[in-house]
C-alpha positions in Angstrom: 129.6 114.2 -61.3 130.7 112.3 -58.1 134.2 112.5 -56.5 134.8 108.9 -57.4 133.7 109.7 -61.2 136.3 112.6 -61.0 138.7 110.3 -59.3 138.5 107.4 -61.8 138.7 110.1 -64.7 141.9 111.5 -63.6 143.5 107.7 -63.0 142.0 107.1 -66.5 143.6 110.5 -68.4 146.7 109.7 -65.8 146.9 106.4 -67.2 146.6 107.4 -71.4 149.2 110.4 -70.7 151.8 107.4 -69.4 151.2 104.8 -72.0 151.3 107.5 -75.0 155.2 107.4 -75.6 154.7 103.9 -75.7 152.0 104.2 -78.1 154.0 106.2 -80.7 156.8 103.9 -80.0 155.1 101.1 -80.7 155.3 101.5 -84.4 159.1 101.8 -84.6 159.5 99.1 -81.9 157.7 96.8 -84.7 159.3 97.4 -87.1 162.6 97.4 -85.7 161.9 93.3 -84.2 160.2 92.6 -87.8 163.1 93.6 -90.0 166.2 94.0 -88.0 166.0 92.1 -84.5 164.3 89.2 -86.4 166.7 88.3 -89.5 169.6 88.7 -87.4 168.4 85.9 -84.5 167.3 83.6 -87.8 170.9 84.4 -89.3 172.2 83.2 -85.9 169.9 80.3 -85.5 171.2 78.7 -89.2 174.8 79.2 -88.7 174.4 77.1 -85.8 173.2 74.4 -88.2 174.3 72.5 -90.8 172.8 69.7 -93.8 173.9 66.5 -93.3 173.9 64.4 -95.7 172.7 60.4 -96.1 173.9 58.5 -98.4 174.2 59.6 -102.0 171.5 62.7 -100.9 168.2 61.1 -102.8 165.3 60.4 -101.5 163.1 61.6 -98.5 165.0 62.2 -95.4 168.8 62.1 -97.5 168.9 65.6 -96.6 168.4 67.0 -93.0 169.3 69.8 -90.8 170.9 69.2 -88.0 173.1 71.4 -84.7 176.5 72.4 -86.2 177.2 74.0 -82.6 180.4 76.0 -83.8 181.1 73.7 -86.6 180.1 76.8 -88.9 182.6 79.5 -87.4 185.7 77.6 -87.2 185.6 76.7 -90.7 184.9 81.0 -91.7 188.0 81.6 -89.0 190.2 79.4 -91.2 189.1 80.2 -94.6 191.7 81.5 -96.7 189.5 83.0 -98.9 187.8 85.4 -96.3 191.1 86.2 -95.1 192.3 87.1 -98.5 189.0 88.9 -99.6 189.1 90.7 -96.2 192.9 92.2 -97.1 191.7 93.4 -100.5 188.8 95.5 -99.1 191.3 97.0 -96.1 193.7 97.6 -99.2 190.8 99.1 -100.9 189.8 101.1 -97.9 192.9 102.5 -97.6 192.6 104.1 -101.1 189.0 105.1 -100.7 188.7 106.4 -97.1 191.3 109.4 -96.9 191.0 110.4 -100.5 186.9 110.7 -100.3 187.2 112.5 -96.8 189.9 114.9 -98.3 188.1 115.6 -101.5 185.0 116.5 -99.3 186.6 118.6 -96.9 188.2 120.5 -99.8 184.9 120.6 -101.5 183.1 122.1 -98.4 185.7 124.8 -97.2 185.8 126.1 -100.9 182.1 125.9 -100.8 181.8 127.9 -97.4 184.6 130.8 -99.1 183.0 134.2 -99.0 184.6 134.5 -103.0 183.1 131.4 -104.1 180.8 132.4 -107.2 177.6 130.4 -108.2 177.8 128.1 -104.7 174.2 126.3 -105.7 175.2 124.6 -108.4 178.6 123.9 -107.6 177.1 122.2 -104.2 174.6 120.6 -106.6 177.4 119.5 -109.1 179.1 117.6 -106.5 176.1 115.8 -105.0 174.2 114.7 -107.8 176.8 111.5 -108.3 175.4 110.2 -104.6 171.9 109.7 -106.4 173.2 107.6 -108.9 172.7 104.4 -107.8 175.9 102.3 -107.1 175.2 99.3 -109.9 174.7 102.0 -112.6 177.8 104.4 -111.4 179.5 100.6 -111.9 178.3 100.0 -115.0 179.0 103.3 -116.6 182.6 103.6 -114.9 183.0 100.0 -116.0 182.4 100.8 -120.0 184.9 103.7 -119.5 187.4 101.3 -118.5 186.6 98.4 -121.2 189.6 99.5 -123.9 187.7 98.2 -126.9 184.7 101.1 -126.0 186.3 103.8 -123.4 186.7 107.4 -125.2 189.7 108.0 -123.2 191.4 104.2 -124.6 190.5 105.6 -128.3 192.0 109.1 -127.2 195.0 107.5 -126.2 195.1 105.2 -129.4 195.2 108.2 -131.7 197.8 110.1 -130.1 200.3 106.5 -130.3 200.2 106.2 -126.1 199.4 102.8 -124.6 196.5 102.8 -122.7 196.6 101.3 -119.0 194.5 98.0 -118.5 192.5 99.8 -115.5 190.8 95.9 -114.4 193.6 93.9 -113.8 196.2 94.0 -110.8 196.8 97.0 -109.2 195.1 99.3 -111.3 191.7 97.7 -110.2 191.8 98.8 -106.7 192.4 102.4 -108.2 189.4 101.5 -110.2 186.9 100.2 -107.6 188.1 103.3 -105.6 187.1 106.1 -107.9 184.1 104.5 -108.5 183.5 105.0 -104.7 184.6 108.4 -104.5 183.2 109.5 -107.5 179.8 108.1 -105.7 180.8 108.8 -101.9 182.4 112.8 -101.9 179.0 114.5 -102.3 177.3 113.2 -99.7 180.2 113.6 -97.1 180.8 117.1 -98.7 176.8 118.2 -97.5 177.7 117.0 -94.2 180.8 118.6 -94.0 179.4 121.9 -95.2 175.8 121.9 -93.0 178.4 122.0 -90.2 180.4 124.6 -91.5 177.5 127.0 -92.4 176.0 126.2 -88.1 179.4 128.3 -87.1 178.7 131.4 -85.9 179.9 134.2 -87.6 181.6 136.2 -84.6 183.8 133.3 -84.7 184.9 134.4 -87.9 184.9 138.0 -87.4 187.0 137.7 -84.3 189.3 135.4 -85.9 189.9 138.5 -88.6 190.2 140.9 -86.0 193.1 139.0 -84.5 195.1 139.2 -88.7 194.1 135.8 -89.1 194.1 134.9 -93.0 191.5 133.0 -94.7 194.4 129.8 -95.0 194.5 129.8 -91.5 190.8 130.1 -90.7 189.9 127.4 -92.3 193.0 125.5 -91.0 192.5 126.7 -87.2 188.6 127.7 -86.8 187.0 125.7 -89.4 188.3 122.1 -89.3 188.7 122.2 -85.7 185.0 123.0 -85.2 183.9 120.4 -87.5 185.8 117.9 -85.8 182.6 116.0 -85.0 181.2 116.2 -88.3 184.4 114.6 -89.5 184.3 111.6 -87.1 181.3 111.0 -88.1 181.6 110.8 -91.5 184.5 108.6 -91.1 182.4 105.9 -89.5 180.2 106.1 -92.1 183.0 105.7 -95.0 184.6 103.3 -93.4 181.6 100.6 -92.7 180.5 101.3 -96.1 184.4 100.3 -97.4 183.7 97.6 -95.1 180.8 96.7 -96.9 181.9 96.7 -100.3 179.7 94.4 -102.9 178.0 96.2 -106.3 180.8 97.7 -107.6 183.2 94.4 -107.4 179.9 92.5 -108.5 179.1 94.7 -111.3 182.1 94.8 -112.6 183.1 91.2 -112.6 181.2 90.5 -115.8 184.0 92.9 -117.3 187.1 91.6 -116.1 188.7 88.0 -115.0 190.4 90.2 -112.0 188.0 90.1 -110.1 186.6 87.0 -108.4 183.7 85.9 -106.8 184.9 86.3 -103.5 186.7 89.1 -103.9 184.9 91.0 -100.8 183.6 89.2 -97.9 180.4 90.0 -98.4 180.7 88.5 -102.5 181.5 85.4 -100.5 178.6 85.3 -98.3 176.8 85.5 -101.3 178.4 83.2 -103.3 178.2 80.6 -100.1 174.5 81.2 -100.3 173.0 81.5 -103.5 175.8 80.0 -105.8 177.0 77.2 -103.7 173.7 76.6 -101.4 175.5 76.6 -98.4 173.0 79.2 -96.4 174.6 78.0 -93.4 178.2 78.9 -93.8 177.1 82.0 -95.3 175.3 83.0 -92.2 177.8 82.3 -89.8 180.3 84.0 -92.2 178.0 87.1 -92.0 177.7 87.3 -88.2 181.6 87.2 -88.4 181.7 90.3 -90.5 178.7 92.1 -88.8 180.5 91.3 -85.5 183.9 92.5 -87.0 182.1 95.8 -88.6 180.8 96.5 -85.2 184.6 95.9 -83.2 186.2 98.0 -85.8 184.0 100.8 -86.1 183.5 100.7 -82.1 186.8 100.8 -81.9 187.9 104.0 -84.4 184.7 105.8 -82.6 185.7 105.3 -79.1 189.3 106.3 -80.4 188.2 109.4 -82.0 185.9 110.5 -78.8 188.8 110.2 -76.6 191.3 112.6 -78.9 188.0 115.1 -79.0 188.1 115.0 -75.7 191.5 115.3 -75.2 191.7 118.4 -77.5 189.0 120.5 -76.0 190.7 120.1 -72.3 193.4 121.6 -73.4 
């Protein structure tokens, strides 16, 4: 073999040992621009439009699209109904956020005690309601609540109590929460726990060694040292609250208390499949992906900065 074959064979494996990371990224990078960078520049393009209309909308050419330029946005910015919709899911946040969080880091620390007895199914136990999906956890929650066939309604009958309408007023925020906790816990819980059980156990034994009781281990040591897993976790819970839509859906079939824009994103929907109105929907959906992103940015940066803060000390 000649030293140019050599060289050009060298350039030539040089040149494949470069371009492989791109080659195995090139998958991802597809499908990323097919299904995520792609629907979010069309959901831009059509809030930027709009259907006018000519005349009384008959005939070829009544209905057109035309630029709507920010015609779109400043009708979602003063919608009363997104506003109001937008309260009622911070409202339901409120409820859902803490309480899931809490149960799961309760869950987890008893989970990681040394006097816990059959820890596999228990971990199990509280997992298993993440794999229901969220339509059915809706549905069967939503039949619990339904006085004429909930078991707990006909308990209360027979004993002579009054049983709570749980999906009207107040009580349905409680409702929609549970549903969401009752769904949300396990999931957060395994999180919780993985990082719990990645502690080394010298950190424990020292923590002994200096008379520290198991309350304040898992007060001092534990929770402290899961600090990131609990940020993160949080972000998760609270774009999901953010997101809210089967369980308001599902059960609206049930109940007049909720309506069909009771979320923002029950809005979006009913803007564009109800009403027809893919346009407003759109820009109203870049409004609450852009608020989702603010907000979460936001508590993230937040939380980062006391991290930080706490580990200088």
């Amino acid at each position: 073999m000649t030293t140019n074959h050599r060289a050009a064979r060298r350039r030539g494996t040089a040149y494949g040992v470069k371009a492989a990371p791109y080659g195995f990224l090139a998958p991802a990078v597809v499908l990323f621009a097919l299904f995520f960078a792609l629907p979010i520049g069309y959901a831009l393009w059509l809030s930027l439009r709009k259907i006018e209309i000519s005349g009384l909308g008959l005939g070829k050419g009544a209905r057109q699209e035309v630029w709507a330029g920010l015609e779109n946005y400043t009708a979602t910015l003063t919608d009363a109904e997104l506003g109001h919709g937008a309260l009622r899911v911070l409202g339901y946040g409120a409820i859902v956020v803490p309480v899931m969080l809490g149960l799961a880091l309760l869950f987890a620390l008893l989970l990681d005690s040394e006097r816990v007895r059959a820890r596999s199914f228990s971990r199990l136990a509280i997992f298993l309601p993440y794999a229901i999906p969220g339509v059915i956890a809706a549905l069967l929650w939503g039949f619990l609540y339904l006085p004429d066939v909930s078991p707990f309604h006909y308990a209360l009958d027979r004993l002579g109590l009054p049983g709570p309408d749980l999906l009207d007023g107040g009580p349905l925020f409680l409702s929609l929460a549970n549903i969401a906790v009752w769904g949300g816990t396990g999931f957060n819980m395994i999180v919780i726990y993985t990082s719990l059980r990645s502690i080394p156990a010298e950190v424990y034994e020292a923590a002994k060694l200096d008379g520290a009781s198991p309350l304040q281990i898992a007060l001092r040591v534990k929770i402290p040292m899961v600090a990131p897993s609990l940020v993160l976790t949080f972000f998760f819970s609270v774009i999901a609250t953010l997101q809210v839509f089967s369980e308001p859906t599902t059960l609206k079939p049930l109940t007049n208390g909720v309506s069909t824009t009771w979320s923002p994103l029950m809005k979006v929907y009913n803007d564009a499949f109800v009403n027809g109105n893919i346009h407003a929907a759109s820009a109203t959906a870049v409004v609450l992906a852009a608020a989702t992103f603010v907000l979460s940015f936001g508590l993230l940066r937040l939380a980062n900065s006391r991290t930080a803060q706490g580990e200088t000390r």
